[in-house]
N, C-alpha and C positions, 0 to 999 in steps of 0.2 A: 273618452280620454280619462285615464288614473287622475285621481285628487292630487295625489302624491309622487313627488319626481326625486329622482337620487341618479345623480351625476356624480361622476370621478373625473376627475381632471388629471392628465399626467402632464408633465414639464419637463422637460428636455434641459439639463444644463451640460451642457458639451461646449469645450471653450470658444466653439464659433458661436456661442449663444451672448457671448461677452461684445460682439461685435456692435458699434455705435449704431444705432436707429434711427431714422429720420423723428427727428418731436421737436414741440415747442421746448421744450428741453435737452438744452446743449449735453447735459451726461446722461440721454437715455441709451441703453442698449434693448436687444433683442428679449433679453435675459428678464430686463426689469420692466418694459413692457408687456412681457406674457405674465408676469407674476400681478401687475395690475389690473388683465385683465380676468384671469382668478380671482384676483381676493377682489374684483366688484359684482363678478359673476355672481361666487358665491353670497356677496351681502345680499344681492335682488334676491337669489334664492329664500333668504331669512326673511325680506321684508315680505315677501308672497306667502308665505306660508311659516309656520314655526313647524309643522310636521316633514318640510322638503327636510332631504339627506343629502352632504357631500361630502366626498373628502379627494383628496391627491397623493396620483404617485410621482416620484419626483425620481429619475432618471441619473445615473453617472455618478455616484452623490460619495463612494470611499468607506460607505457605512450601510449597511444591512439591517434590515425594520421593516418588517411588515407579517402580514400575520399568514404568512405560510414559514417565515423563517425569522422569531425572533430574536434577536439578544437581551443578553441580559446589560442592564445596570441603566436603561431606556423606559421607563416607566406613562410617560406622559410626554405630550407634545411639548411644553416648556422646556424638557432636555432637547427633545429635535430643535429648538429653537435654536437652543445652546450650542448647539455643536456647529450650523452651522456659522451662528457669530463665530467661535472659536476658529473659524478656518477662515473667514472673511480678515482676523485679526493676523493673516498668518502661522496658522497651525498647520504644519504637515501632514498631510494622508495618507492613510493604511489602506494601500488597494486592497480590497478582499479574495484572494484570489481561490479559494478554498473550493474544492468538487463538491465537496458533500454538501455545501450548503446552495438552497434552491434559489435561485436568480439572487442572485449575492450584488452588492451596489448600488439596489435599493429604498426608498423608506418613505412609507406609507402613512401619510396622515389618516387615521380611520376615517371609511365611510360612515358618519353618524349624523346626529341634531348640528346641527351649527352651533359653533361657541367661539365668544372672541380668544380664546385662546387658538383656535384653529387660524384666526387671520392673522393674528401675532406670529404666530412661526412661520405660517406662507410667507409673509414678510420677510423673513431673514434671510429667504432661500438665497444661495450664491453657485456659482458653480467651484466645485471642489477640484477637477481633475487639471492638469495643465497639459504643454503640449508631450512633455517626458511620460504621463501614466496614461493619459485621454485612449490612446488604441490598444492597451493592454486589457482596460476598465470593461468591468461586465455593467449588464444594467441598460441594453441597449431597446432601442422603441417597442421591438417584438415583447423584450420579457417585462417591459411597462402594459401592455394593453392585453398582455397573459393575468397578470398578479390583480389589475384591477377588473376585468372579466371574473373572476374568481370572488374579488373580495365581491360585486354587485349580486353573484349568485349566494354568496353564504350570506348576505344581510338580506336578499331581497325576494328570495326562491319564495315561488306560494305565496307571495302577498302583490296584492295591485300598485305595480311601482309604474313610474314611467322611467326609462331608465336613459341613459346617454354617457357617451365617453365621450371626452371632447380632450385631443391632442395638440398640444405646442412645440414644435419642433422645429428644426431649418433643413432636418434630415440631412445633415451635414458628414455624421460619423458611420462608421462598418458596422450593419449588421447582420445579424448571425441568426436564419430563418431556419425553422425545425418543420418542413410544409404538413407532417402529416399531426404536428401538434397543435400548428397552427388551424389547421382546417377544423380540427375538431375546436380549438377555441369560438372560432367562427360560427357553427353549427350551431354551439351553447349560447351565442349571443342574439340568431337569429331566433332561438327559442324564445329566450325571453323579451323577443324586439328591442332589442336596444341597437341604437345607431354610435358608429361612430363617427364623430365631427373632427377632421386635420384643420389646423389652423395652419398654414406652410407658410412659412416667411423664407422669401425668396423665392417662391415659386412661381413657373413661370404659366402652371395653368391651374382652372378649379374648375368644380366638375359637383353638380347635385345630381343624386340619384334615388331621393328619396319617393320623388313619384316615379318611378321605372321600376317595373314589376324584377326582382331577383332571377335573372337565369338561369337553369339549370349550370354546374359547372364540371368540370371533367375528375379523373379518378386524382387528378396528383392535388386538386385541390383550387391553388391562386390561378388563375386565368392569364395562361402566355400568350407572347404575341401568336398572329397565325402564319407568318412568316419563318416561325424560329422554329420550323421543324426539326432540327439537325439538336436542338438544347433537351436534355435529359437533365430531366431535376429526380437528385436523391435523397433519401430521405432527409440527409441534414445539409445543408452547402451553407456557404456563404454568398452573400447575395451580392458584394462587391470586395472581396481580395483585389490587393495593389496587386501592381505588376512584380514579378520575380527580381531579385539581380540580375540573373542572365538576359531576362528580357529588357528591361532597363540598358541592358549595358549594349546590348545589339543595337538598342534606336538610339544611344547618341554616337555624335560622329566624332572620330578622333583626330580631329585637327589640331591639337596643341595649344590652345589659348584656352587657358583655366577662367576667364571671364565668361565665354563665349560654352562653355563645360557648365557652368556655375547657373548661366541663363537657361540651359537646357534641360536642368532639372526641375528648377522652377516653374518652368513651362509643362513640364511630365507631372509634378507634383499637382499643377492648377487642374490639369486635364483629368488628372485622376481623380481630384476632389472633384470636380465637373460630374463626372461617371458615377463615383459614388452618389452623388446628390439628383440624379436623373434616376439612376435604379430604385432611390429609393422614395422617390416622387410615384414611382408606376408601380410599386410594390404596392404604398398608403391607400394610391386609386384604387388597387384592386380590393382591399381591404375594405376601404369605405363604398364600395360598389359592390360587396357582400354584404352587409349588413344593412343597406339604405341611407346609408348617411352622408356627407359630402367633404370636400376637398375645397377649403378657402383658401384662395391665394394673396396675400397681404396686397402686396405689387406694390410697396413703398406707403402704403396706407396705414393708421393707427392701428394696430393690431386689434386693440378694444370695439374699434366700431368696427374692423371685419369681423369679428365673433358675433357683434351684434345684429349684422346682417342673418344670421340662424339661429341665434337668442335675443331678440332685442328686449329690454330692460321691459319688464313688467310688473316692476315694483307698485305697489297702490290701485291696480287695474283689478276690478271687482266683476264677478258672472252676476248678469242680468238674471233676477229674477221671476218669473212669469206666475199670474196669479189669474185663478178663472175668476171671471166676472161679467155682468147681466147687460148686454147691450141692446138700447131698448130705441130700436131703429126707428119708432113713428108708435103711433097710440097701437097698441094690442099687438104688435108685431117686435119681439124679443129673441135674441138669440146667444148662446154659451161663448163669449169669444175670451181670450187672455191676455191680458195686460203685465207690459215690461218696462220696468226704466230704462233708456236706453243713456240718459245721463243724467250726472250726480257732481252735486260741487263737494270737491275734494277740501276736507279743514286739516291741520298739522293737527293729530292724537293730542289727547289731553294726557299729563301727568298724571300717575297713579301712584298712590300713596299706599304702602303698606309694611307690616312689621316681618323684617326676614328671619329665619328660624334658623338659630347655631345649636350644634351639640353642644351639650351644659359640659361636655369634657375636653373636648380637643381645642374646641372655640370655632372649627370650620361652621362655614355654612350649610343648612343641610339641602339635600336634591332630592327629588322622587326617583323614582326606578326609569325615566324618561329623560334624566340627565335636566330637567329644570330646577330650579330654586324653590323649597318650600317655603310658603308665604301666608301671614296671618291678615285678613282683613282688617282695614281703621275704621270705624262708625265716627260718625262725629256729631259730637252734642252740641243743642244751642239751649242757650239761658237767656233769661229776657228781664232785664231789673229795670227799676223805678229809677227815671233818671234823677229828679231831684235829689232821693233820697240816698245815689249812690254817689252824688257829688257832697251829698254831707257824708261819705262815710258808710251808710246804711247801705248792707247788699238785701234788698228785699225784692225777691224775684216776682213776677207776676203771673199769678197762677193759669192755667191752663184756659180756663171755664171765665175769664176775662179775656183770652186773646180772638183777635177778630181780623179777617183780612178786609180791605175794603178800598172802595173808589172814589176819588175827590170830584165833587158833583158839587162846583159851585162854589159854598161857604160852606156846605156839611163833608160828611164821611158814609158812604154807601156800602153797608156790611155786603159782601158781596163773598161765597165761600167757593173752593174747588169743584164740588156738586154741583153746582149754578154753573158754570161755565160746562162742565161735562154736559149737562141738559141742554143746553143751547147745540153744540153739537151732534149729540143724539138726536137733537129734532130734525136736523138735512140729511139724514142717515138713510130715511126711506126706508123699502120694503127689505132691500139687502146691503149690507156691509160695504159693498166696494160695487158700482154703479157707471154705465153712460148712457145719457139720454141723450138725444139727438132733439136740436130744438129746430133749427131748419139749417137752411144755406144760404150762403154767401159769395160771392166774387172772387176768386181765387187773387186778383189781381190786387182787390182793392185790401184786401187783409197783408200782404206781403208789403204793398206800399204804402203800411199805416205806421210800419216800423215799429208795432207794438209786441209782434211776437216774444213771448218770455218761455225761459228754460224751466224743470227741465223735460225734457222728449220723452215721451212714451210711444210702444210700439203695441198695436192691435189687431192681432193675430186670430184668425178661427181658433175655437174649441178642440181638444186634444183627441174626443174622442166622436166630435158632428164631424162627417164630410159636410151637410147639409151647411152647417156654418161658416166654413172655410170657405166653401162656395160663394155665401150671402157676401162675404167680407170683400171677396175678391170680386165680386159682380158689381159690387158698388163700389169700391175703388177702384177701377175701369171707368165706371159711368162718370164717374164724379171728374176724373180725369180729361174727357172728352167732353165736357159740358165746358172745363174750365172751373170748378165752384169748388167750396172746401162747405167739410161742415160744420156748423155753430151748434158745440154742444157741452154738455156739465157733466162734470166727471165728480164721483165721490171717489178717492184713491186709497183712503186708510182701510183695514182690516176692521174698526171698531167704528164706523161712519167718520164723522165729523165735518167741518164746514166744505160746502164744494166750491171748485174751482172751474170758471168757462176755459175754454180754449176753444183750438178750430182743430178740424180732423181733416189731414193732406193727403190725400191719394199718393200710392208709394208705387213702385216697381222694384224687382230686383229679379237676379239668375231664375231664383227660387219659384219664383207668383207675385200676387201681389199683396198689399197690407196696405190697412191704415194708421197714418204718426198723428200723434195730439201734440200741438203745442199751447202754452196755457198762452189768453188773452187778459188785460188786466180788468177788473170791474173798474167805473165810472171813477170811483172811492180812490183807487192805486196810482190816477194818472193825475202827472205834476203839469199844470197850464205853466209856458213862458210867453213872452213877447220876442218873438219871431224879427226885432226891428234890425237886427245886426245882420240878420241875412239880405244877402244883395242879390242879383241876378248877373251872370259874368257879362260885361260888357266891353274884353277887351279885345284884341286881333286873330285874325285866323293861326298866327304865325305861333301867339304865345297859346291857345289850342294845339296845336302840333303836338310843341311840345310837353303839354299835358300827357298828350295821349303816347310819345315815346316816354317816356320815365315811365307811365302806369306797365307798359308792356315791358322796358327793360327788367323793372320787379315783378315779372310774374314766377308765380312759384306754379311748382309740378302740380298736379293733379292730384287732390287729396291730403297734399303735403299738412293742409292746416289741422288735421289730425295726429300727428305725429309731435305739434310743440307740447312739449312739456312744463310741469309749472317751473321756475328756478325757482323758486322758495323751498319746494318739495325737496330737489335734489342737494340744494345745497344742507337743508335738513337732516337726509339721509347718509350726506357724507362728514356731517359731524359726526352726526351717533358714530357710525363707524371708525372715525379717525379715533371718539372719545375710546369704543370700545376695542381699540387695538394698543394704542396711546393714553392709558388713565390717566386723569390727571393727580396730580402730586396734591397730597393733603393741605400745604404750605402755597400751595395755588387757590384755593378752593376762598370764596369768602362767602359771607351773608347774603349778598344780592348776588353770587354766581362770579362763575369765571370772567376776568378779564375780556375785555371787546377787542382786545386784539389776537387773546389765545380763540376765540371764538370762529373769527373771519379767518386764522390760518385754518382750523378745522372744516369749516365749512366752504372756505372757497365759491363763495358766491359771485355768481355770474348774472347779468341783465340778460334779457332774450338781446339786443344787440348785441351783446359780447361773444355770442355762439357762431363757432365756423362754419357754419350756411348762412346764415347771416352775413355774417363780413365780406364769402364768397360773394353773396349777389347783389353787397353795395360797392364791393368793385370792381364789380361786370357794370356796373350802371354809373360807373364814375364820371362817364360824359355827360351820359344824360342829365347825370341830377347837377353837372356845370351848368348844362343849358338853359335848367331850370332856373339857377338861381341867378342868371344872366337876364332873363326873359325878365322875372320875379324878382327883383332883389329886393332882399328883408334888410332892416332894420333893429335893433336891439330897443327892445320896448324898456323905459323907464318908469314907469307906472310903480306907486306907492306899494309895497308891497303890504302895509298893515289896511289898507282898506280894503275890504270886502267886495264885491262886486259880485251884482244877479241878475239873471236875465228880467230887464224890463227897468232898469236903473235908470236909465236916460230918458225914459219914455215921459 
């Protein structure tokens, strides 16, 4: 898989895109949902990588920008922004109706680095056309996933991209299919593997085809029914023309009552938007069934989490590392295996300080040829004065050749330096850097039910280039398996030695073979003694057991599911930065200790793990039970001092 991934997003505003949306948000539409789930798309994009690429084409728009056909007086995305506030405020639109120029209605966020200027203007997007220009308007789904086809090949030809289109649409509007341009778009796409993703809101089916090998397909291109033999596709058609006048006027009936005339158009008009919105569901199929990509169908669902279901959020999600290292099975018996973190506690980024670099003439900031910020390092100095002497007044520092770090041992002070503590680590370091020894085994039972198991996991894997050890690895994770026992052993983990750490080694399986996981156990030193006097043994009815055990079962989650919680700290983190970096704040906002806590929690919108909708689903799927519970069990509101302390073995 490429390092690097560049995505285009196209967006569909056609005025049934304005149509209300099922949300916790009484004014969402279709429109302002898909643009949501852009501008978060593209933020994971920034936070995974600062080398990912994206950009969007935006569909129907009255205005022409993109880079096979630019205009002038449009320099930067801040005008795209511009224009379309200015149409959101009521500004009238100039359909572009002009031959000469190439898919005209248009406008193209460049595919490039991520910048918050890019989710500033996604932001504004609105739909420009109404229902008086919307069926005249060029700019339709075909010439959106032509233009961005094109822009992914001139930014991305010859270099290791991962590449993807991902479409939002309702496929609501006429469009206008060139099949033998299209096919060759196609061709160009499956060159460079890129898939395209339909997001279809209101669709009534979805469809992956990313693991089904590509078909051969016939000379005209799109794949028709096999029933429709009698359909001759030429080179250019329409893929849904309404019906004629004359044909219109043959299926209503003339019975004289202009209400009963008036329903029957209506009815002709639903059926042909029906039509339209069916052709161009099997048209998208076949599109996305070209190239390997799939067909999402909303079906009244957050649009955002149906994207998610084929991007989910992998903001902060790090590749395990694998490093060779000496595993040293029993006295004289060693073998090459590799060792992997397989988890890692996540901390919020530290602040970085640094001096930004302006031209001495214009005053701008300056960038490198990579579209970042050039930037000076801060060093920071420390001084050390006489306190006495700096409370009379006297700055008299203290020179170097007196300073001493040291440890309080007692009544004294134990010079103790950074060298001295490197030594001590050096000395567990052994023969190699990074080390397992196996000291013996254990009861597989009795280690799980010690509750001491501590994070985080590693995986131990044969050598990349012994079959001999892959072998060893997996022969003993088998046996170890079938005995029941784990093994008690010491792991050195840093590259430069330093202190070691036990754990036990679990016999693993998976599709693959098998492997062994270390989990670390604590030394003697690590473990905190309590008095145990507050636990009781349950001595009450069969009945209030029951109901123990329906609430345990009403809450049971999916299989695996506890992999997929996320931190909320994380997220809510990440949707500041972004709100900050689409939304600056105003200088006259800004103080000494930072923004306002209440400008802060609108940015952030932090949520507890209760407050998430699976969550909430599955405590009101279990709304009886946890009655029962508190029926069986009823609590009480403890009044207890809250300034006094209490520790296990208080009472004792």
């Amino acid at each position: 898989m490429a390092g690097k991934e560049a995505v285009v997003f196209v967006l569909d505003t056609f005025p049934s895109m304005n149509t209300p949306y099922p949300s916790k948000d009484s004014e969402s539409t279709r429109l302002s949902q898909s643009k949501r789930a852009v501008i978060n798309a593209i933020a994971d994009q920034s936070w995974r990588s600062k080398t990912h690429e994206c950009g969007c084409i935006v569909l129907k728009t009255g205005l022409t920008h993109h880079h096979m056909a630019v205009m002038d007086g449009i320099d930067d995305e801040n005008a795209l922004g511009y224009y379309f506030r200015k149409v959101a405020r009521g500004k009238r639109v100039h359909v572009d109706l002009d031959d000469d120029v190439h898919f005209p209605n248009l406008i193209e966020f460049d595919l490039n680095r991520i910048t918050p200027q890019t989710l500033r203007a996604i932001s504004h997007v609105c739909s420009t056309s109404d229902e008086s220009n919307a069926d005249i308007m060029q700019g339709d789904v075909c010439d959106g996933l032509i233009v961005a086809a094109d822009a992914l090949y001139q930014r991305t030809n010859g270099k290791k991209f991962k590449r993807k289109i991902v479409l939002f649409t309702d496929a609501e509007h006429k469009v206008s299919v060139d099949g033998s341009q299209l096919q060759t778009v196609l061709d160009g796409l499956n060159k460079m593997e890129c898939e395209v993703i339909v997001v279809g809101i209101g669709f009534d089916k979805e469809e992956d085809f990313s693991s089904t090998a590509k078909s051969s397909t016939d000379d005209s291109g799109i794949k028709q029914e096999e029933d429709d033999d009698d359909f001759d596709q030429p080179d250019t058609i329409t893929s849904n023309d309404a019906p004629t006048a004359e044909e219109t006027d043959n299926d209503i009936k003339e019975e004289g009552d202009v209400d009963n005339e008036e329903m029957e158009d209506l009815k002709i008009e639903s059926d042909n938007r029906a039509r339209i919105k069916r052709e161009n569901q099997m048209l998208l199929m076949s599109i996305a069934k070209e190239t390997g990509g799939c067909v999402l169908a909303t079906k009244g669902a957050d649009i955002e989490d149906t994207l998610h279901r084929k991007m989910p959020s992998k903001a902060g999600r790090k590749n395990a590392q694998r490093y060779e290292t000496d595993f040293h099975i029993a006295p004289n018996l060693t073998a090459s295996v590799r060792l992997a973190k397989m988890t890692e506690q996540c901390n919020l980024p530290s602040l970085k300080k640094a001096a930004v670099q302006f031209d001495p003439d214009s005053g701008d900031a300056l960038r490198d040829g990579a579209g970042e910020l050039m930037t000076n390092d801060i060093g920071t100095l420390t001084r050390h004065f006489e306190e006495e002497r700096l409370e009379a007044g006297i700055e008299k520092e203290v020179p170097l050749d007196m300073r001493v770090d040291a440890y309080r041992y007692g009544c004294d002070l134990i010079p103790v330096g950074k060298m001295d503590l490197a030594g001590i680590n050096a000395a567990f370091a052994g023969d190699t850097n990074r080390s397992i020894e196996m000291i013996g085994y254990l009861d597989r039972d009795d280690v799980v039910d010690s509750g001491l198991l501590m994070g985080p996991a590693y995986c131990v894997v044969g050598g990349k280039e012994s079959n001999k050890s892959r072998s060893a690895v997996a022969a003993l994770s088998q046996a170890m398996d079938e005995m029941g026992k784990v093994g008690f052993c010491r792991l050195v983990k840093t590259k430069n030695g330093g202190a070691p750490v036990i754990g036990a080694l679990f016999p693993m399986a998976s599709d693959h073979g098998r492997y062994l996981q270390f989990l670390q156990l604590p030394f003697a030193d690590d473990v905190q003694h309590f008095q145990n006097r507050d636990v009781d043994p349950f001595t009450g009815s069969d009945e209030q057991a029951r109901t123990c055990e329906d609430l345990i079962d009403s809450l049971m989650l999916p299989q695996g599911d506890f992999e997929r919680v996320s931190n909320p700290t994380f997220k809510a983190y990440r949707q500041m930065i972004v709100d900050f970096a689409m939304n600056a704040p105003k200088k006259e906002e800004l103080r000494s200790e930072g923004l306002p806590e209440e400008n802060i929690l609108l940015a952030a919108q932090p949520k507890s793990l209760c407050e998430f909708d699976a969550t909430q689903i599955l405590a009101k799927k279990a709304s009886g039970k946890i009655s029962a519970f508190l029926e069986a069990f009823p609590l009480q509101e403890s009044k207890e001092d809250e300034k006094k302390k209490k520790y296990w073995g208080d009472d004792v």
